[in-house]
N, C-alpha and C positions, 0 to 999 in steps of 0.2 A: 601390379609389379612394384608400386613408389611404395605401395603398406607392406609387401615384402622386404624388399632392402629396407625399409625403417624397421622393422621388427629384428632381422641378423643386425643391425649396425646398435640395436639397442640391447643385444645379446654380445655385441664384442666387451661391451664396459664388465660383466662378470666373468666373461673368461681372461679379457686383460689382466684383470686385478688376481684371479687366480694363479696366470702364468706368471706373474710378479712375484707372489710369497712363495711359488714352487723354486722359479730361479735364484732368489735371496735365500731361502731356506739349503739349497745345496751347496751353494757356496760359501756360507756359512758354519757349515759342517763337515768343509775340504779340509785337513789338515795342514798347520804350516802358517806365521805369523807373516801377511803382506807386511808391516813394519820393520821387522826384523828381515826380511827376505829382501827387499830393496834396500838394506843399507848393509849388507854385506853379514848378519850375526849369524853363527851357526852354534849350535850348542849353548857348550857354559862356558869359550870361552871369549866372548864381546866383552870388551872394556867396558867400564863405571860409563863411559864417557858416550859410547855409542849406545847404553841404554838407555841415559837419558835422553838421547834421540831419537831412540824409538819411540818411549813416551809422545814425547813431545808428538813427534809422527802421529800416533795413534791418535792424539787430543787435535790435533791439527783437519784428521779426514773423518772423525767422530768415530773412531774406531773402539773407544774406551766405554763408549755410553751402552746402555742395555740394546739389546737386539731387535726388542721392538721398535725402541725409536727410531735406532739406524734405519730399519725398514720402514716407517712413514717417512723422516727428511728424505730416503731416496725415492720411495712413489713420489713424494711431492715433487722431488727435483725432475723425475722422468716425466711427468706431467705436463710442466712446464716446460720440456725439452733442453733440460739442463743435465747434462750426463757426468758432470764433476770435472774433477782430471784424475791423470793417471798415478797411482802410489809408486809409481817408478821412474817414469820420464816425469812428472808432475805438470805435463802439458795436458789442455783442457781437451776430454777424449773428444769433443765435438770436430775440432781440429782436426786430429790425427785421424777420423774418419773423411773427412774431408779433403784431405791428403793421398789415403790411402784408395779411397772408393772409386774414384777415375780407372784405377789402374787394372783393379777386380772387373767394375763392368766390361772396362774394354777384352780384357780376359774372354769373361763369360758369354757376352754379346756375339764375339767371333765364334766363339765355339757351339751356340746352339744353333747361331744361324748357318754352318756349314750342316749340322746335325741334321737339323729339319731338312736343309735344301737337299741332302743325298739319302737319309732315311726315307722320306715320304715316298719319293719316287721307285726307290729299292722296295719298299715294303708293298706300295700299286703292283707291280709287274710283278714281282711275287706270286700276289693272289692271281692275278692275270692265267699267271702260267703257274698253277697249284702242282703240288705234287711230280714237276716235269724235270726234266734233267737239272736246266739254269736255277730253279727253286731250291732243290739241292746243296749245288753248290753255295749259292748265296745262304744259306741257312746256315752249312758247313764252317764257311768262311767269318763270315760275325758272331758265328758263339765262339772261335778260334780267340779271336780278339776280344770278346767280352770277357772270357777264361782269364785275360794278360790281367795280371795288378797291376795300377797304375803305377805302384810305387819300383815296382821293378821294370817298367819296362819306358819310365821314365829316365830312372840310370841309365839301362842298354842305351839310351839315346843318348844323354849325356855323355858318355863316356865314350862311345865309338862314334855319333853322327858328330858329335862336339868335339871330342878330345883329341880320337885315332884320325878319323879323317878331317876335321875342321872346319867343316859346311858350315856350322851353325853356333851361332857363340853358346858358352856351355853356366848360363846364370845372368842376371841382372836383365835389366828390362832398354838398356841402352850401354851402348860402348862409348868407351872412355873420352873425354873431348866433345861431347855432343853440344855443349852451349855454343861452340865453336862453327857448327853445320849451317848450310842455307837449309829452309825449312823441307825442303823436297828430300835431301837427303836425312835431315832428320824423321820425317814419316816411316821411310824406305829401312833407314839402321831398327827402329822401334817395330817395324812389322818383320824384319827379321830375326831379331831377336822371339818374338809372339811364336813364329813357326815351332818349335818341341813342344812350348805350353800349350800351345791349344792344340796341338798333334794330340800328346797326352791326356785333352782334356776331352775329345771327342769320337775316340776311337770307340771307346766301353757302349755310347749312347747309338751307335749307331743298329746294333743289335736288340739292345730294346726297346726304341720306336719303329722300327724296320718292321719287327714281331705285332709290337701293338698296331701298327697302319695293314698290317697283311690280316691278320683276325680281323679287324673290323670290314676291311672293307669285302673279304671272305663269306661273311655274316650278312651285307648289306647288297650283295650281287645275286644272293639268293634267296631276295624278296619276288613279291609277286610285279610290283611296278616295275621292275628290272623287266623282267620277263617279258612284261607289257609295250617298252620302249621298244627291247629287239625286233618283236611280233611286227610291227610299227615298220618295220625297215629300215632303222635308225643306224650309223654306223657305229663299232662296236666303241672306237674312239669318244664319240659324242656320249655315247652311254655312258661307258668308264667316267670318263672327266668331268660329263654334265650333271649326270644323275646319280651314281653312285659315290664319286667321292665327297662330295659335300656332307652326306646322312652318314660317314665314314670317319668323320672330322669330330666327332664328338669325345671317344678317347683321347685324340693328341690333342683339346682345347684343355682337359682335365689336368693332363702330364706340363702344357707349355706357362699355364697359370700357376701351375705350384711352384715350375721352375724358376718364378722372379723372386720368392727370398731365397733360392740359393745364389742368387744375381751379388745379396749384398756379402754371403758369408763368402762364395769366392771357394777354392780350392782347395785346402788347409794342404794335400801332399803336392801338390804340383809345383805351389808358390814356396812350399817348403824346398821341394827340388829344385829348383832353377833359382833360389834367394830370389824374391821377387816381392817386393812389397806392398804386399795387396791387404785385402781384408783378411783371407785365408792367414797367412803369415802372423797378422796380426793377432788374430784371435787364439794361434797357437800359444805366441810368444807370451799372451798375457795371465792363459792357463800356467803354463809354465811358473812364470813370477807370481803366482797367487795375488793377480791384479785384478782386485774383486772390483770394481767398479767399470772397470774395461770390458770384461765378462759377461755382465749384468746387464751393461749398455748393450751390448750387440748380441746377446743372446735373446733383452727384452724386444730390442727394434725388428730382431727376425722374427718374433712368436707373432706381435705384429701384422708383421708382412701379410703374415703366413693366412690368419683372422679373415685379414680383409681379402687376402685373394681366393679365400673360401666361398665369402661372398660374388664377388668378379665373377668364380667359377659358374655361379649358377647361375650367373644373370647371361654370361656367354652361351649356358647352354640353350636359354629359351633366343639366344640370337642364329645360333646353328641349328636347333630345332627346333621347325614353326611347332611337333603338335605340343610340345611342353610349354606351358603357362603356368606363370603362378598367381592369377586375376581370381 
């Protein structure tokens, strides 16, 4: 197992370096001067005055220099975990992730763990009861909702759970006055305001781990050792929970690992629907402003993620199943 993960984690150095000149090569050939775009120039007609600021700009974040170089000082900079600052706020992006990333986990953390806690068990009973009435309808009912965009059926909420009726505040991640709050009511206003976004954020999932935990465990009930336990006089319960869902658990280890770089990028329509300033948000706002360094950072840090939880994945798998090895 130690010469397997040495071997992937000696393979993540040419794929890292690959996903680097693919991310700087695109954004490199996005149209649109980040200089000129963060000081307000559009066309021809920017004053004498404000193009020698763009200059300057462009000589300031090495924007002027050839493309190759740009792209070494930035490997070296991402190397060293120095991710520049921003060509528009000119705050250092390291910051502004640091800022931002509390607000996306806490997002994303509520919303898988409801996913997981009411998929898994949806998706058992399922196969339990194949084919039977209740299977049906639970089928019916979550591709209904998988069907909804989020982007629309996050307005429906806004606009009538938020606006018509007033349940739920309609944007921002706290109401107004909050430094003001004892801490209890501060948790309370901040978990209610969470309620639409992770409404929104976990409806869609519930249908496709629901789907993936009924197939597998569908697949895994009608093995011979299943078979073997009932024989046995075992109760059907003990089976189900003892024996079959564990060898069942190998799909949702593959889907719950890959889910932690979406942990950092965060929701990009949700956080956009409810103004909410997360990573999602972020990473919009800095496509927008042709904030090539903002981009670059959180596009590299997710490929990243992404690498290493490839590796996690497999090593997870010989921890859910004894007969896979990699010795």
């Amino acid at each position: 197992m130690r010469a397997y993960i040495l071997r992937r984690l000696l393979l993540v150095v040419p794929s890292f370096l690959g996903i680097t000149f693919i991310v700087f090569s695109v954004m490199m050939l996005t149209p649109g001067d980040p200089a000129r775009l963060a000081l307000g120039m559009h066309g021809e007609l920017a004053t004498e005055k404000t193009r020698v600021a763009a200059e300057e700009m462009r000589e300031l974040y090495g924007l002027n220099k050839p493309k190759y170089q740009q792209y070494l000082i930035w490997l070296k900079n991402i190397v060293t975990l120095n991710f520049g600052k921003s060509t528009t706020t000119h705050q250092p992006i390291s910051e502004k992730i640091a800022q931002r990333l509390p607000i996306t986990l806490a997002l994303n953390v509520c919303a898988l763990t409801i996913v997981y806690v009411v998929a898994i068990p949806i998706g058992v009973f399922a196969a339990v009861k194949q084919n039977s009435f209740a299977d049906r309808v639970i089928t019916f009912v979550l591709f209904l909702l998988y069907s909804m965009p989020a982007i629309w059926l996050g307005t429906m909420a806004m606009v009538y759970l938020g606006g018509t009726l007033g349940w739920f505040p309609i944007g921002g991640k706290s109401s107004p006055g909050h430094e003001d709050m004892t801490f209890v009511a501060f948790i309370l206003d901040r978990l209610w305001h969470m309620v639409l976004p992770v409404t929104v954020m976990t409806y869609a999932g519930f249908a496709s781990l629901s789907r993936y935990m009924r197939s597998s465990m569908l697949e895994v009930i009608r093995q011979d050792y299943i078979r073997t336990a009932r024989a046995k006089g075992l109760r059907e319960r003990t089976v189900i929970l003892r024996h079959a869902l564990r060898n069942s658990l190998i799909p949702i280890v593959t889907i719950s690992i890959m889910a932690i770089p979406g942990l950092l990028g965060g929701s990009v329509i949700v956080e956009s629907i409810f103004n909410i300033n997360g990573m999602g948000l972020m990473f919009l706002e800095a496509v927008l402003k042709r904030d090539y360094y903002t981009v670059m950072a959180l596009s590299t840090v997710g490929a990243f993620l992404v690498l290493l939880c490839l590796i996690l994945m497999d090593v997870m798998y010989a921890v859910v199943d004894p007969r896979i090895s990699y010795d």
